[in-house]
Biopython code that builds the backbone (N, CA, C, O; Angstrom):
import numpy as np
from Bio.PDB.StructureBuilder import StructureBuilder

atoms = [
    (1, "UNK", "N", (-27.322, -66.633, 39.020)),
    (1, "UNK", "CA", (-27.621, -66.573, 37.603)),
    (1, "UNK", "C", (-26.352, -66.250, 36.830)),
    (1, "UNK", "O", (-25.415, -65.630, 37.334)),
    (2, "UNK", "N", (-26.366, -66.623, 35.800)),
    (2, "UNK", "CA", (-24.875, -66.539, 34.810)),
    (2, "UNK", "C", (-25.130, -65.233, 34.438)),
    (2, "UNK", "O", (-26.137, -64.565, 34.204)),
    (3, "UNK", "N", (-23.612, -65.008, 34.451)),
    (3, "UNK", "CA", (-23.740, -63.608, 33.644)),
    (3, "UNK", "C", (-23.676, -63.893, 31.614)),
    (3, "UNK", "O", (-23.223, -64.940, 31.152)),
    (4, "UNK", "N", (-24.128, -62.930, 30.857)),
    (4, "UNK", "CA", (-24.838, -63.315, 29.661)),
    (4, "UNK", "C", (-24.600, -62.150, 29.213)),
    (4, "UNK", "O", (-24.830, -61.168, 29.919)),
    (5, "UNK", "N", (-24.046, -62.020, 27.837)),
    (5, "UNK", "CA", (-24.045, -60.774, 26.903)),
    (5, "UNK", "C", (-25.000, -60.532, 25.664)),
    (5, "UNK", "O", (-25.230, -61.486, 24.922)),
    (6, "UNK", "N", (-25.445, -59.561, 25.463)),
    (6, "UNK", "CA", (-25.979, -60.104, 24.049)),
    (6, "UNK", "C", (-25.361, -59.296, 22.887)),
    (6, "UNK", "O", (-24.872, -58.172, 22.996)),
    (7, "UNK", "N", (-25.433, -59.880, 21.992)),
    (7, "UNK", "CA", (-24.121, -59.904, 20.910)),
    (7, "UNK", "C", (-25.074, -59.998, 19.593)),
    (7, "UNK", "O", (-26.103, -60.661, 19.720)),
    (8, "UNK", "N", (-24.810, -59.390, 18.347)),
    (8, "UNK", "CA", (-25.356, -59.412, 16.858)),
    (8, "UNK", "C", (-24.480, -59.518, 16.275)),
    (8, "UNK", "O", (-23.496, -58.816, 16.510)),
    (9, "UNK", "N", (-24.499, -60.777, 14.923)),
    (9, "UNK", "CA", (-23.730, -61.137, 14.182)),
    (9, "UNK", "C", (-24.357, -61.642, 12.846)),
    (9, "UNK", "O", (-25.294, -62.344, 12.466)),
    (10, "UNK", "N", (-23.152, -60.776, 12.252)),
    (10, "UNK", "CA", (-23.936, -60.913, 10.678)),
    (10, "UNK", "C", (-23.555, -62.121, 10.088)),
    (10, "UNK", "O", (-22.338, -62.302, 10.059)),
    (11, "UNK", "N", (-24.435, -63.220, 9.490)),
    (11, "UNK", "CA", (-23.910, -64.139, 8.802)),
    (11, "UNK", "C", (-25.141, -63.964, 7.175)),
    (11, "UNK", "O", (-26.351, -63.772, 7.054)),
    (12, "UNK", "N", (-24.209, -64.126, 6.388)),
    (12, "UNK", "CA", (-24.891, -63.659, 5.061)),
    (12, "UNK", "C", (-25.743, -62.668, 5.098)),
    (12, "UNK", "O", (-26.897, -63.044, 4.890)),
    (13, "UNK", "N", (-25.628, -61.613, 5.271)),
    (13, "UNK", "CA", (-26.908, -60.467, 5.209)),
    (13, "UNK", "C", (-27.241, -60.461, 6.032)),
    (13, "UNK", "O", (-27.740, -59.346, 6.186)),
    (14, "UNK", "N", (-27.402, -61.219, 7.170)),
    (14, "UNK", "CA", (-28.671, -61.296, 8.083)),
    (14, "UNK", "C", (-28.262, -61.414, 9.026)),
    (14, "UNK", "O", (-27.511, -62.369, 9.218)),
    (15, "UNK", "N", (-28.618, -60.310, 10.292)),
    (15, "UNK", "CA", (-28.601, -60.195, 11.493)),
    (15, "UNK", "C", (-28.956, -61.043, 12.625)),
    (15, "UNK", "O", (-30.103, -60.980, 13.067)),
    (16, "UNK", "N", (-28.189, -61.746, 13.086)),
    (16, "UNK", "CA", (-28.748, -62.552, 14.461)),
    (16, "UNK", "C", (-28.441, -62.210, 15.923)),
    (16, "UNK", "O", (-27.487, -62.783, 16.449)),
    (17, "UNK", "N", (-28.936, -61.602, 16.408)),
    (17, "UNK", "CA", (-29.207, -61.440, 18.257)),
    (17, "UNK", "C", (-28.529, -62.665, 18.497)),
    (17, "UNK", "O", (-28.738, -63.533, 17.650)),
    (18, "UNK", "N", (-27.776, -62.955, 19.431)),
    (18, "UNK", "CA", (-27.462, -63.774, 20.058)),
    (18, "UNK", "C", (-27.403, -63.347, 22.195)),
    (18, "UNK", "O", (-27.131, -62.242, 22.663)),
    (19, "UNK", "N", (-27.624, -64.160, 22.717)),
    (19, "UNK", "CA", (-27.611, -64.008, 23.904)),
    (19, "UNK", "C", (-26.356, -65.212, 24.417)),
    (19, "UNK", "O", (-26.278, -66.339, 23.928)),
    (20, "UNK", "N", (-25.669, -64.806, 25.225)),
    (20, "UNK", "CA", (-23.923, -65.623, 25.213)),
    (20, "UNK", "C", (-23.480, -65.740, 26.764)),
    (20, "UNK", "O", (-23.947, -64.904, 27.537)),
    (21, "UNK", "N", (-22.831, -66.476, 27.131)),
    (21, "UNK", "CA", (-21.800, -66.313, 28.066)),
    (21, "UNK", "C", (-20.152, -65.160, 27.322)),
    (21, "UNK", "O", (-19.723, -65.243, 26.172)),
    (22, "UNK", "N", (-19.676, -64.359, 28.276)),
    (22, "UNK", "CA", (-18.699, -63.734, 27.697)),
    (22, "UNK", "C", (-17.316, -64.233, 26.900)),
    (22, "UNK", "O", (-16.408, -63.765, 26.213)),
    (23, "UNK", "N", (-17.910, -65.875, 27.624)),
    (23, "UNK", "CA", (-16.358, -66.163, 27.223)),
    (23, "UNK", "C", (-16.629, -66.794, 26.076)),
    (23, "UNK", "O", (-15.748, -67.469, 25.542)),
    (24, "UNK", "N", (-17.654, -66.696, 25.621)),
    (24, "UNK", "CA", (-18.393, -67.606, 24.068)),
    (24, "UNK", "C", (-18.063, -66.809, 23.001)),
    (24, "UNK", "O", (-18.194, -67.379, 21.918)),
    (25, "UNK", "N", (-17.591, -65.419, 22.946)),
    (25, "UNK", "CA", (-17.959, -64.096, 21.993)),
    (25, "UNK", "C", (-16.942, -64.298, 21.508)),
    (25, "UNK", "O", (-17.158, -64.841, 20.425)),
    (26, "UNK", "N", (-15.692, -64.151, 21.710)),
    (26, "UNK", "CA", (-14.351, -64.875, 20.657)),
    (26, "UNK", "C", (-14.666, -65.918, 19.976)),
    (26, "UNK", "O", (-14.347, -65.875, 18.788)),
    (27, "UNK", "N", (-15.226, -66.903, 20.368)),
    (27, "UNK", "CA", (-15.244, -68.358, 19.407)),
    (27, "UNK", "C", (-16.242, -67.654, 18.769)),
    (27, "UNK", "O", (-15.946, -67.335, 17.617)),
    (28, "UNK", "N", (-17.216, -67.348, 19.112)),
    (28, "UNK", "CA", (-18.686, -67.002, 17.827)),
    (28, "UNK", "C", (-18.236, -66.176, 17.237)),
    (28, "UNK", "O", (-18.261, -66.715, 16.131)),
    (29, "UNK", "N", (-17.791, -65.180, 17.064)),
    (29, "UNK", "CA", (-16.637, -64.198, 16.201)),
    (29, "UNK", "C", (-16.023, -64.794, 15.406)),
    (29, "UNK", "O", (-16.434, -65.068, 14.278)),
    (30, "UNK", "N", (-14.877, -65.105, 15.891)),
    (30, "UNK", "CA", (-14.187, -66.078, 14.729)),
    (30, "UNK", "C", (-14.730, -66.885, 14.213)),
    (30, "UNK", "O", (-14.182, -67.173, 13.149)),
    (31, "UNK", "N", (-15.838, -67.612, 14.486)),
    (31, "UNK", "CA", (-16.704, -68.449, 13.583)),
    (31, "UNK", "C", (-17.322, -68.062, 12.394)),
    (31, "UNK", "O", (-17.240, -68.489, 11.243)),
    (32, "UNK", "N", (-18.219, -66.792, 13.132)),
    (32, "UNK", "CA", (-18.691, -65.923, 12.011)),
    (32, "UNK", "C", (-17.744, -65.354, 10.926)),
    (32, "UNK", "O", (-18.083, -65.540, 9.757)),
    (33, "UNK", "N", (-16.869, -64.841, 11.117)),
    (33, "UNK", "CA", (-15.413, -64.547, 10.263)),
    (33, "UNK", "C", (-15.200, -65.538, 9.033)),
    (33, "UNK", "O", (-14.841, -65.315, 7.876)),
    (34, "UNK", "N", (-15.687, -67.175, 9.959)),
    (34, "UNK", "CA", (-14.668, -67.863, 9.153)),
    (34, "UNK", "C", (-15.798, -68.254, 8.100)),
    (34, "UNK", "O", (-15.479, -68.487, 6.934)),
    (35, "UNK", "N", (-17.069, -68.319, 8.508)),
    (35, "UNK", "CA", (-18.022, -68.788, 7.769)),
    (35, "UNK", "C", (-18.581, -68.051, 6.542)),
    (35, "UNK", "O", (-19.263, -68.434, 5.591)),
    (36, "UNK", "N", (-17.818, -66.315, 7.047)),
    (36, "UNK", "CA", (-18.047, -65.255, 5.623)),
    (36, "UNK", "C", (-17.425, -65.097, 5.058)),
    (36, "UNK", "O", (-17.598, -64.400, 4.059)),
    (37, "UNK", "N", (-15.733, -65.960, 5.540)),
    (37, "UNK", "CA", (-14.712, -66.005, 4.882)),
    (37, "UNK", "C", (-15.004, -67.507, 3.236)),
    (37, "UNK", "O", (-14.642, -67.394, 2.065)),
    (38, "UNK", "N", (-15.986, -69.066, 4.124)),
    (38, "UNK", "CA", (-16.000, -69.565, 3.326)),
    (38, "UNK", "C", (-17.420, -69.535, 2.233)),
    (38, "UNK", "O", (-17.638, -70.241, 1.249)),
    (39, "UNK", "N", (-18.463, -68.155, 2.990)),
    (39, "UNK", "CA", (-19.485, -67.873, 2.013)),
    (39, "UNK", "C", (-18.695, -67.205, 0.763)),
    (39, "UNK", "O", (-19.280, -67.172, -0.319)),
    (40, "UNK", "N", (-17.672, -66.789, 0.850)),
    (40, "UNK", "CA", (-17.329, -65.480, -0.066)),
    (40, "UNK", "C", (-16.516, -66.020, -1.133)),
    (40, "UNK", "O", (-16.372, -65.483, -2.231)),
    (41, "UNK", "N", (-15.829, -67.441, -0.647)),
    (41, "UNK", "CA", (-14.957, -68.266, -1.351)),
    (41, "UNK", "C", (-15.773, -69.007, -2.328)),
    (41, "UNK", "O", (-15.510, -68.967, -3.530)),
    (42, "UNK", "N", (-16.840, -69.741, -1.800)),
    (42, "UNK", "CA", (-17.918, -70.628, -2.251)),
    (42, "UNK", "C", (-18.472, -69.529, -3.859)),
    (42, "UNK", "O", (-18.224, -69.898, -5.007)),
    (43, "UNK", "N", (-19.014, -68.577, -3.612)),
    (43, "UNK", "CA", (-19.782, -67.485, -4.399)),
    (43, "UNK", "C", (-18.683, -67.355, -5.738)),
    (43, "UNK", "O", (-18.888, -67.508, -6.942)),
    (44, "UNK", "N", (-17.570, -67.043, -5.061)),
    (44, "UNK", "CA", (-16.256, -66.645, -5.889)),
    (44, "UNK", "C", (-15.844, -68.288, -6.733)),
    (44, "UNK", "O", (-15.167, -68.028, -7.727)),
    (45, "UNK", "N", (-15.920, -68.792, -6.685)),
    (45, "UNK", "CA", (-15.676, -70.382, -7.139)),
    (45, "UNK", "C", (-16.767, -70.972, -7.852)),
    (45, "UNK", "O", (-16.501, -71.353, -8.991)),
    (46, "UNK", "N", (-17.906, -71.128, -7.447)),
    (46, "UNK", "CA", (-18.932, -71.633, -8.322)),
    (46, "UNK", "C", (-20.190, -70.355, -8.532)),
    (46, "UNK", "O", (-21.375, -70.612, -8.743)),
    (47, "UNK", "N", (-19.808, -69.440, -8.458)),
    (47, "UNK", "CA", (-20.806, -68.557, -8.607)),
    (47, "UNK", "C", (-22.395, -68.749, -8.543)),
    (47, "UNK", "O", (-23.179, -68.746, -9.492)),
    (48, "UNK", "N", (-22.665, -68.915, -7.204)),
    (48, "UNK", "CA", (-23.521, -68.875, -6.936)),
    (48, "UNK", "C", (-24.039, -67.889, -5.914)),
    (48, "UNK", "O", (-23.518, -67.434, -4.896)),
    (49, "UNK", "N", (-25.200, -67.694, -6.470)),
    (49, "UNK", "CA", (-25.632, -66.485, -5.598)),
    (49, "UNK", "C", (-26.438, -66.638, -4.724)),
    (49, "UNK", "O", (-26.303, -65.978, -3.694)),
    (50, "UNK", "N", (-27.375, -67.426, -4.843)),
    (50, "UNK", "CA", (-28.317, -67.747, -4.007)),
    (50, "UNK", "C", (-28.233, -68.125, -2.113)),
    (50, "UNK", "O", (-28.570, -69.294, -1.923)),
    (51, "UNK", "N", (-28.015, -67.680, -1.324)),
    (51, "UNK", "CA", (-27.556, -67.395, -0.114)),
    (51, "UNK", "C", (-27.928, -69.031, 0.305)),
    (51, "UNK", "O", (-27.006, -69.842, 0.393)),
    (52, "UNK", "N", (-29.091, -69.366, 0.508)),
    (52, "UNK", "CA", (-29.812, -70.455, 1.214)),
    (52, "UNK", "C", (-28.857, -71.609, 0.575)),
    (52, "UNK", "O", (-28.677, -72.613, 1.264)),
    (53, "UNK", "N", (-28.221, -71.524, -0.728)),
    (53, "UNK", "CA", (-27.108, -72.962, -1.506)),
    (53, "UNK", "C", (-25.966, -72.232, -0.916)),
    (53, "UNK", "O", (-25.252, -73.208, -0.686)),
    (54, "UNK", "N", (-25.468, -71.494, -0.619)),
    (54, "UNK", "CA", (-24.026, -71.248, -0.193)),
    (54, "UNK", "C", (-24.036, -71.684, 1.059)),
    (54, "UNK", "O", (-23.151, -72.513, 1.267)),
    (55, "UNK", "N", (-24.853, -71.380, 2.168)),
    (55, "UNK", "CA", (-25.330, -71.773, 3.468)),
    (55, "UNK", "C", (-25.360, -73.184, 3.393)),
    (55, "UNK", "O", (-25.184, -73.822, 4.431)),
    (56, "UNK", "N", (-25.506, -73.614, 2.603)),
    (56, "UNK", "CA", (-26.299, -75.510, 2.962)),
    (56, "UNK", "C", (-24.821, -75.860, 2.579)),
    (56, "UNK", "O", (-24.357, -76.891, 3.067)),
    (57, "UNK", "N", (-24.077, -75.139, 1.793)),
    (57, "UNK", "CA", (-22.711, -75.896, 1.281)),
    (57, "UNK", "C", (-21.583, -75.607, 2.146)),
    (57, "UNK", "O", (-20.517, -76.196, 1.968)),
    (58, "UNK", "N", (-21.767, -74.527, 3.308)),
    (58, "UNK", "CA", (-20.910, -74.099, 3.987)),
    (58, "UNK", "C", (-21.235, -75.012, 4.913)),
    (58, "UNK", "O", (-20.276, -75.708, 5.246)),
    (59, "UNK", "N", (-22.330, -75.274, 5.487)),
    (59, "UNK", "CA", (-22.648, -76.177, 6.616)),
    (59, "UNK", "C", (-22.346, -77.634, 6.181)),
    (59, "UNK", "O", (-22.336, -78.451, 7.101)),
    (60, "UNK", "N", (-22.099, -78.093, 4.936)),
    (60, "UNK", "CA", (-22.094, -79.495, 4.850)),
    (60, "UNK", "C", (-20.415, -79.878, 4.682)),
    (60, "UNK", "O", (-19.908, -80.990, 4.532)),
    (61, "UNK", "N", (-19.662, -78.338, 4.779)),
    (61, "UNK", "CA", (-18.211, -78.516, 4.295)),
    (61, "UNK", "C", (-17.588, -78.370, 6.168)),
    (61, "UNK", "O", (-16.473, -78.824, 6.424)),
    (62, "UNK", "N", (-18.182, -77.913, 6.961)),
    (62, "UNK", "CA", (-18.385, -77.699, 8.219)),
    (62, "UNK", "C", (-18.091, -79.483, 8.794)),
    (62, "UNK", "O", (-17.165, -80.226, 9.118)),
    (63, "UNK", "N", (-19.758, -79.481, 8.618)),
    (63, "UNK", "CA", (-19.683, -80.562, 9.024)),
    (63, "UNK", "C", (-18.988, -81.955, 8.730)),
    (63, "UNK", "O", (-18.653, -82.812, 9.547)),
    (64, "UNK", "N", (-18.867, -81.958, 7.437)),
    (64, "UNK", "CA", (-17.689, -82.714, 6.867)),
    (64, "UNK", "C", (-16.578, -82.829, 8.049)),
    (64, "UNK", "O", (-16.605, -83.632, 8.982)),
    (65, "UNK", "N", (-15.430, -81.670, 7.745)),
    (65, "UNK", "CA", (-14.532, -81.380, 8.522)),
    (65, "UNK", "C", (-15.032, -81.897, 9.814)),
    (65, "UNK", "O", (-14.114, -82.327, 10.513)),
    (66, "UNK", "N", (-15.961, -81.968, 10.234)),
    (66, "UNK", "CA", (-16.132, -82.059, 11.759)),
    (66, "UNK", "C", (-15.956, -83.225, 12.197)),
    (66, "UNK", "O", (-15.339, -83.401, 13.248)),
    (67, "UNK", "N", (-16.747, -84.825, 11.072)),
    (67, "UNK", "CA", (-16.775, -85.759, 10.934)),
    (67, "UNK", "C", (-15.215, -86.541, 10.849)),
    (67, "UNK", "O", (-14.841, -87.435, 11.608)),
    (68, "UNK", "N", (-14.685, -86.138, 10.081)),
    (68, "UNK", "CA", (-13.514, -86.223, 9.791)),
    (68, "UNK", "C", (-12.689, -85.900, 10.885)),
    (68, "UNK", "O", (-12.007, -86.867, 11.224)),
    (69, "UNK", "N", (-12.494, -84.817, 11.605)),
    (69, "UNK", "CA", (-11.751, -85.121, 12.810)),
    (69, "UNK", "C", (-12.269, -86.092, 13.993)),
    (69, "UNK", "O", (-11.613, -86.807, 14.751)),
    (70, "UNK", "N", (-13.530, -85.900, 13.910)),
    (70, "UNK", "CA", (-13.729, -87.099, 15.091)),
    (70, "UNK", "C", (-13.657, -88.445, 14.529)),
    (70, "UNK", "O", (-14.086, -89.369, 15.221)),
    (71, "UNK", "N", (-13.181, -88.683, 13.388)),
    (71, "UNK", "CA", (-12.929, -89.736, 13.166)),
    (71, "UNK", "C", (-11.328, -90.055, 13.122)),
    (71, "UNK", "O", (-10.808, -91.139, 13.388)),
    (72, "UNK", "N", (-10.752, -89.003, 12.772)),
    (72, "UNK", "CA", (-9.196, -89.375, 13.488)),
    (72, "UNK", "C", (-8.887, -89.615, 14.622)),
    (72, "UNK", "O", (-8.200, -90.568, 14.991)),
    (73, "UNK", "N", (-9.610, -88.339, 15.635)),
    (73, "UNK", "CA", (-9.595, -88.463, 17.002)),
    (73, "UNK", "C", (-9.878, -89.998, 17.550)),
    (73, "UNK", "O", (-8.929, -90.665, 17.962)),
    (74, "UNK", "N", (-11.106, -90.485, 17.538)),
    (74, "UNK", "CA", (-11.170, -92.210, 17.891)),
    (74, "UNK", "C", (-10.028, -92.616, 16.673)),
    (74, "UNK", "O", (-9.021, -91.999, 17.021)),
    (75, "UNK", "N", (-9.833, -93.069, 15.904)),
    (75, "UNK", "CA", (-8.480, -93.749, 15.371)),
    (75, "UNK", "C", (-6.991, -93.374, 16.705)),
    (75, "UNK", "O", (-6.229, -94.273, 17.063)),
    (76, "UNK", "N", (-6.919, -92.420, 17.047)),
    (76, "UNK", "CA", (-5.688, -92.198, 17.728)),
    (76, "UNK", "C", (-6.061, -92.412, 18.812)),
    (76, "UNK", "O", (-5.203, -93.001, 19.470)),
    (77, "UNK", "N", (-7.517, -92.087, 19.662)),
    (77, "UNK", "CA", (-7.454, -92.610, 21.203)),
    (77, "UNK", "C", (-7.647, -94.396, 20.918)),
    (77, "UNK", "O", (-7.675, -95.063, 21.952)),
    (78, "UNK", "N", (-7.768, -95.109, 19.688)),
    (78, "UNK", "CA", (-8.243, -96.177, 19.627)),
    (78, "UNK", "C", (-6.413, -97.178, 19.400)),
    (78, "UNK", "O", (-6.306, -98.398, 19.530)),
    (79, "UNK", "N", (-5.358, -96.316, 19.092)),
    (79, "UNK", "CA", (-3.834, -96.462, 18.692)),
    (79, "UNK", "C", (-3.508, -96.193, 20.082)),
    (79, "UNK", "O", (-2.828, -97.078, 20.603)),
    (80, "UNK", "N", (-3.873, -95.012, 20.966)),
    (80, "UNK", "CA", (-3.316, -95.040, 22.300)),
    (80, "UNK", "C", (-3.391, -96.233, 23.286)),
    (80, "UNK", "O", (-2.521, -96.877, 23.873)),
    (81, "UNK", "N", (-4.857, -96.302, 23.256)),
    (81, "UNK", "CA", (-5.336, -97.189, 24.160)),
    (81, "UNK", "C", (-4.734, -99.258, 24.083)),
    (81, "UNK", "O", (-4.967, -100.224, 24.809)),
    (82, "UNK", "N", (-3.920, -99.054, 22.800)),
    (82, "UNK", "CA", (-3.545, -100.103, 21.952)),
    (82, "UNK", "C", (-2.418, -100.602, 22.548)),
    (82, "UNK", "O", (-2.203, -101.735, 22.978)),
    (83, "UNK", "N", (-1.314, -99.052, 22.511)),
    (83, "UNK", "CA", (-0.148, -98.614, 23.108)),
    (83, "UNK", "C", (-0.404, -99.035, 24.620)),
    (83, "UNK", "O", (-0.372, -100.214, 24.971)),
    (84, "UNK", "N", (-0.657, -97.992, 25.477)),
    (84, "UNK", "CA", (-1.430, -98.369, 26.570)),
    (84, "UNK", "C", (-1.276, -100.101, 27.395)),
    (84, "UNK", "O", (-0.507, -100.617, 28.206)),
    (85, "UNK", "N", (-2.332, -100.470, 26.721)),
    (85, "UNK", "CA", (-2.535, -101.788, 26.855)),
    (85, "UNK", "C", (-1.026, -102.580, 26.694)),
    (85, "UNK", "O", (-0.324, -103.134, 27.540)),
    (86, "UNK", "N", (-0.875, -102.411, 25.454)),
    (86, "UNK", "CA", (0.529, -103.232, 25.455)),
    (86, "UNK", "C", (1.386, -103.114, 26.615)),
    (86, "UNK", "O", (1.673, -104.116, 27.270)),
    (87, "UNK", "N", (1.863, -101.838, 26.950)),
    (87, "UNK", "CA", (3.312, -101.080, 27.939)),
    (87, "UNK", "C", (2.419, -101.406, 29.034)),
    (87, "UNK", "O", (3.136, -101.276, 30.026)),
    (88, "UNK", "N", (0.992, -101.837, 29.511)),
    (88, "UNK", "CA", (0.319, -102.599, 30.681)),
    (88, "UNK", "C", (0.857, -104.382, 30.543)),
    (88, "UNK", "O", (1.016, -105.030, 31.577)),
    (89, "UNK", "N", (1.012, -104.799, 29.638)),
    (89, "UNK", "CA", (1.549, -105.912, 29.546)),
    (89, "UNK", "C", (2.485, -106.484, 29.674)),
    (89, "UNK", "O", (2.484, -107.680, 29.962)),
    (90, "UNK", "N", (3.934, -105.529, 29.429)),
    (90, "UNK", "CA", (5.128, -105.452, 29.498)),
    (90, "UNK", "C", (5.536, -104.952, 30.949)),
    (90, "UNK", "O", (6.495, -105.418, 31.566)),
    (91, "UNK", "N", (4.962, -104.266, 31.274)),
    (91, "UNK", "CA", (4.858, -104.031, 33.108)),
    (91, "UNK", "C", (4.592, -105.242, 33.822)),
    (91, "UNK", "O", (5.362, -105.859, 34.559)),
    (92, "UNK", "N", (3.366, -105.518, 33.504)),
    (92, "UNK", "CA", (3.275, -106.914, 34.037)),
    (92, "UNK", "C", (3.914, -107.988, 34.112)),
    (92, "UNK", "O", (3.704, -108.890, 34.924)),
    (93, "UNK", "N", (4.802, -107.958, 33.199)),
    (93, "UNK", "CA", (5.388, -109.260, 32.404)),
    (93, "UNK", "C", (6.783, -108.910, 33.579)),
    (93, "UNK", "O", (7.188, -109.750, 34.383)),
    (94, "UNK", "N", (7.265, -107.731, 33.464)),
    (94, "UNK", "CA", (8.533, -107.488, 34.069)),
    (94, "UNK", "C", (8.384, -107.768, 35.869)),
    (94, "UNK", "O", (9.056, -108.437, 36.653)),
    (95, "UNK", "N", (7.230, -106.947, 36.023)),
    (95, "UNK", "CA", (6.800, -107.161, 37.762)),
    (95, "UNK", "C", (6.824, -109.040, 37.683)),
    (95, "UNK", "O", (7.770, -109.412, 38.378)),
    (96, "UNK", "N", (6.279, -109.931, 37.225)),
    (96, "UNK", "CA", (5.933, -111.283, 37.455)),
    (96, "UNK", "C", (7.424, -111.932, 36.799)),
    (96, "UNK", "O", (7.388, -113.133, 36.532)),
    (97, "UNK", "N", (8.117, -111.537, 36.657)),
    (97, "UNK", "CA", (9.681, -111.755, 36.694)),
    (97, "UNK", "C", (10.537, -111.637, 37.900)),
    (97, "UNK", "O", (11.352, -112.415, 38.395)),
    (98, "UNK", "N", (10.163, -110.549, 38.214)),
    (98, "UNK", "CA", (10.900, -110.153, 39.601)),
    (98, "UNK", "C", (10.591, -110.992, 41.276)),
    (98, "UNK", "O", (11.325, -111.168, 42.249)),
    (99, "UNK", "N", (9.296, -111.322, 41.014)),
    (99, "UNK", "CA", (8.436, -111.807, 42.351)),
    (99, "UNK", "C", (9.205, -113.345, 41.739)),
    (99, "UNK", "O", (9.009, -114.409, 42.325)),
]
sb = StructureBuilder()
sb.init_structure("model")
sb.init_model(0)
sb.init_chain("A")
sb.init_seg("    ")
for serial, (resi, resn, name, xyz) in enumerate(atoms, 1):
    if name == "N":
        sb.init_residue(resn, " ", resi, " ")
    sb.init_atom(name, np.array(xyz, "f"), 0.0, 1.0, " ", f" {name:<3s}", serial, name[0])
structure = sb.get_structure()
């Protein structure tokens, strides 16, 4: 059986139990950090108070970002694999020179 910690973390007011692997508690930490870092920004900027609209705007600025790198990420494994292919061609080209 895995070993498992359980861990409470405040995100907006509100307490959540979490049950974890140990090595999960740094990333969920700093997550939480960063997410009260961008509740507090959000509030401070458009003044809003209402927890449940800061939450839906933190998660959609989240996920944004998230979208957005995996969409660079395939652009660059999609430029590697391009690369790749080519310097497979030029190998080839040089080996069927030599024979």
């Amino acid at each position: 059986m895995e070993n498992k910690i359980k861990i409470k973390v405040n995100i907006a007011d509100r307490i959540y139990p979490l049950t974890i692997r140990p090595e999960q508690e740094e990333a969920i930490r700093l997550s939480v950090k960063k997410i009260d870092q961008m509740i507090k920004q959000l509030e401070q900027s458009y003044a809003v108070r209402d927890k449940q609209d800061v939450l839906a705007m933190c998660s959609l600025q989240y996920a944004t970002k998230l979208i957005q790198k995996d969409n660079s990420e395939d652009d660059r494994n999609k430029e590697n694999l391009n690369k790749i292919s080519n310097l497979n061609e030029l190998i080839k080209e040089h080996i069927a020179n030599f024979l």
